[in-house]
N, C-alpha and C positions, 0 to 999 in steps of 0.2 A: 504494500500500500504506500503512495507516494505521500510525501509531507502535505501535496495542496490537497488531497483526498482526507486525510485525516485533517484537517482544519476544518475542509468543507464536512463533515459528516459529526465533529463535534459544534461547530455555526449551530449545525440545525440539531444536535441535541440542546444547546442552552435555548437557543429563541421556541422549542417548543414548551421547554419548561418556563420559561416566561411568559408568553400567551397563556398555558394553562391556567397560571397563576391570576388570573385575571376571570375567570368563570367559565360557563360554557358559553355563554352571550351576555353582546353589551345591551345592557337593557336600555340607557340612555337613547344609543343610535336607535331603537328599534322603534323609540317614540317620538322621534324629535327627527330623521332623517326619511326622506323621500323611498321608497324602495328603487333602484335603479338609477339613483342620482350619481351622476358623475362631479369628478374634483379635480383639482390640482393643486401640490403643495409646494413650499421650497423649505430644504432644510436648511437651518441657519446656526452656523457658529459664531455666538455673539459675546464668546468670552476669547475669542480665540487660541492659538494652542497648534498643537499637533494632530493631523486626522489620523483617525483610525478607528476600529470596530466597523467598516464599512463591508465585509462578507457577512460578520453578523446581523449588523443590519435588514441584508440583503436576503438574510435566512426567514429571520422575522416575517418580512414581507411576502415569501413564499409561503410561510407555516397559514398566513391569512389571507391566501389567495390572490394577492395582490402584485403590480409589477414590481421589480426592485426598482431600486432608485436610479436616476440618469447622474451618475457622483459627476462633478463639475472637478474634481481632487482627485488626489492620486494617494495611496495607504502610505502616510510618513510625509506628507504636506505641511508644511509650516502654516500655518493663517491666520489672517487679520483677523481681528474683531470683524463682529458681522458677515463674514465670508460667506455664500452661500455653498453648502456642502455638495448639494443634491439635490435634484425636483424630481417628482414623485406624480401621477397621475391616474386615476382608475375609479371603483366602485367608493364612493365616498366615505360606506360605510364599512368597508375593509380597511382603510385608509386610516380612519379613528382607532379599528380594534388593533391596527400597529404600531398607534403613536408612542404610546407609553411605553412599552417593550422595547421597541429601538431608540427614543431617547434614554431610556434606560441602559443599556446598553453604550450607546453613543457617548452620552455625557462620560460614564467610565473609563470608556478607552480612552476618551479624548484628553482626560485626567492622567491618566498613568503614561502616556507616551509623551504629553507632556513637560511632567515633572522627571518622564527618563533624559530627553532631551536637555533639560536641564545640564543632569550631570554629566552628561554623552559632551555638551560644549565646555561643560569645568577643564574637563583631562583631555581635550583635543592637543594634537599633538604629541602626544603619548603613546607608548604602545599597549596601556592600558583599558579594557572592556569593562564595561557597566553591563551588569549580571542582575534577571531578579533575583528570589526565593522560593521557596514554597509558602511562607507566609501571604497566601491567594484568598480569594474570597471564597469558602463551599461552594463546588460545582460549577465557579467562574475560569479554574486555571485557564482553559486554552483563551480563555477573551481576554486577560491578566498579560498573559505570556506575549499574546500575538501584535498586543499593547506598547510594551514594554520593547517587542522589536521593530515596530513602528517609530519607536522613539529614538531608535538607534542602539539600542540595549541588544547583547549576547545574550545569546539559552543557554541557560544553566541544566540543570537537571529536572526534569518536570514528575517523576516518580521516584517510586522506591526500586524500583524495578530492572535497574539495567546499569547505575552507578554505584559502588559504592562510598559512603562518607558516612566514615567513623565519628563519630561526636562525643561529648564528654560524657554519656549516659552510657558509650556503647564503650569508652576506656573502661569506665565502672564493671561492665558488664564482663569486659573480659578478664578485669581483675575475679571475678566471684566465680568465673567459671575456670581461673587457673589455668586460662589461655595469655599467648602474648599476642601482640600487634602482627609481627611476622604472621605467626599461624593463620591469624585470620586473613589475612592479604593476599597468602600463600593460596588457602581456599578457595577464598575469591576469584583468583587466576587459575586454577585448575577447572571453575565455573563460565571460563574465559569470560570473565571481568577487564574491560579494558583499565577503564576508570578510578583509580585508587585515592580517593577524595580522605584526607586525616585534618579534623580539627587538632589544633596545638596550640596549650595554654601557657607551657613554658619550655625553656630551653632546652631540657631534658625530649621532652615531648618531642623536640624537633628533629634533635637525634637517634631517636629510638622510630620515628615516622620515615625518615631518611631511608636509614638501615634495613626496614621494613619492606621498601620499594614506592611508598606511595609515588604516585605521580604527580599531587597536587596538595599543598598544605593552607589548609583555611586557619589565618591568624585571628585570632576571634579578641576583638575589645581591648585591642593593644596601640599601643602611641604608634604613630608613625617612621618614630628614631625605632622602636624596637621590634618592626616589621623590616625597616632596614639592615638590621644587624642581624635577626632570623633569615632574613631573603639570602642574605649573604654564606651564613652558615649552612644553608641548606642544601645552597647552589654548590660551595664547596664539594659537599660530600654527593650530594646526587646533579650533578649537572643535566642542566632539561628540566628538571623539575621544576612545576608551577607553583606562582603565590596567588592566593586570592585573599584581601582586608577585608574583614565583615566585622560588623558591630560600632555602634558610634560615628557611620560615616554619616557626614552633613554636606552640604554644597559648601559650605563655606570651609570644610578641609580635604575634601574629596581628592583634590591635585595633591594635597601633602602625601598623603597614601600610592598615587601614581607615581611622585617622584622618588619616595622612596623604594620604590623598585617593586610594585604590588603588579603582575599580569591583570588581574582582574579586582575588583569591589564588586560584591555582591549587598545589595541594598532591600530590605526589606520595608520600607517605607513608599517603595513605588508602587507598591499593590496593597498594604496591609491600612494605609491609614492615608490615601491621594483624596486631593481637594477634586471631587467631579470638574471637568468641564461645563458651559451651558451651552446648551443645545436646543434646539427649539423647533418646531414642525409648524408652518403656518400656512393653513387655506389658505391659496390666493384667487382659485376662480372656480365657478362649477357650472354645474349644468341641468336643471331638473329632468328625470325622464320622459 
């Protein structure tokens, strides 16, 4: 299954659970709109921002019978205030029972790509990647994710299922089961695991992650001086090996972490706590049956 299939066929699981969520009909249209009355709308970006969520959108509109939209934008569009995203044309009252859904939608992505953009222009010039998390909204990742690369943001890992990364819960755990780091690592490559993701909280940690084979060491809630001094240690002893900075990064110190030698920042404030965009759906002309 190709990457654009698996996006298209999670679009249309979230926007049916969105429409669901809304009843089996809108009672409003049913008294208040013409049967067979046609429309036309335009979508409006009036906060401006980053586009995106425009395949989900476009799923919405399908799951209600309705045409997608004519996007005036391209996924990862910079735009003014006021920018028109997209018009929209068809059965009036198909056109209502998608509004909410897609600016539901809409407003979110438009939020998280964003506020990734944001950071994507902190570190420019770097060879540092702005990464989300799993820190996602229930049932939102792939619109989160798809967000966040809109925004100019790397994928990270989006399951449990095909990377590993060790974390402070899972060092515990192999303390209690009387396993080491190696062992598990070891495992996991005989499971042909490519990915060997190790959180490291101290210096020990890094040489014992090293030795191990991870491939990538996630510095977690560390200054930037002592990301540089680990990146360094690291690199010493496993050469190739990846740094990613997580915890505590801000836009206002985002580049200190790039230039102390961080491959990646992974940010969980792009998805777990973004200011929506606004967005807004607006009849502009119809037509009674």
């Amino acid at each position: 299954m190709t990457k654009r299939t698996q996006l298209t066929e999670a679009a249309h699981r979230i926007a049916r659970l969105a429409v669901e969520e809304d009843g089996r009909e809108d009672i409003t249209s049913l008294i208040a709109v013409a049967k067979g009355t046609r429309a036309e709308a335009r979508i409006e970006c009036r906060s401006g921002g980053v586009a995106a969520g425009l395949v989900f959108a476009d799923a919405v509109a399908e799951v209600c019978s309705t045409r997608p939209a004519d996007w005036q934008v391209r996924e990862g569009d910079e735009v003014a205030a006021g920018t028109v995203l997209g018009t929209m044309s068809g059965d009036l009252a198909r056109l209502l029972r998608a509004e909410r859904p897609m600016l539901n939608i809409l407003q979110r992505a438009v939020g998280i790509a964003t506020a990734t953009r944001a950071y994507v222009d902190a570190v420019r010039g770097t060879s540092c990647r702005v990464l989300h998390t799993r820190k996602t909204a229930p049932g939102l990742r792939a619109l989160d994710i798809a967000a966040v690369l809109a925004g100019g943001g790397a994928a990270h890992r989006a399951d449990l299922a095909r990377t590993v990364m060790v974390k402070d819960n899972h060092w515990r755990a192999l303390e209690l089961a009387g396993r080491t780091l190696a062992d598990a690592l070891a495992d996991a490559r005989r499971r042909k695991v490519e990915g060997l993701q190790v959180e490291v909280e101290t210096a020990e940690q890094v040489e014992s992650a090293c030795l191990a084979g991870a491939t990538r060491l996630l510095v977690d809630n560390q200054l930037p001086a002592t990301v540089a001094d680990w990146a360094a240690r690291a690199r010493a002893l496993s050469p190739g090996i990846e740094i990613e900075a997580t915890g505590g990064i801000t836009l206002s110190n985002v580049r200190e972490y790039a230039d102390a030698g961080a491959d990646y920042v992974s940010i969980g404030a792009l998805t777990h706590s973004v200011s929506a965009g606004d967005v807004a759906i607006e009849i502009t002309d119809g037509a009674a049956p």
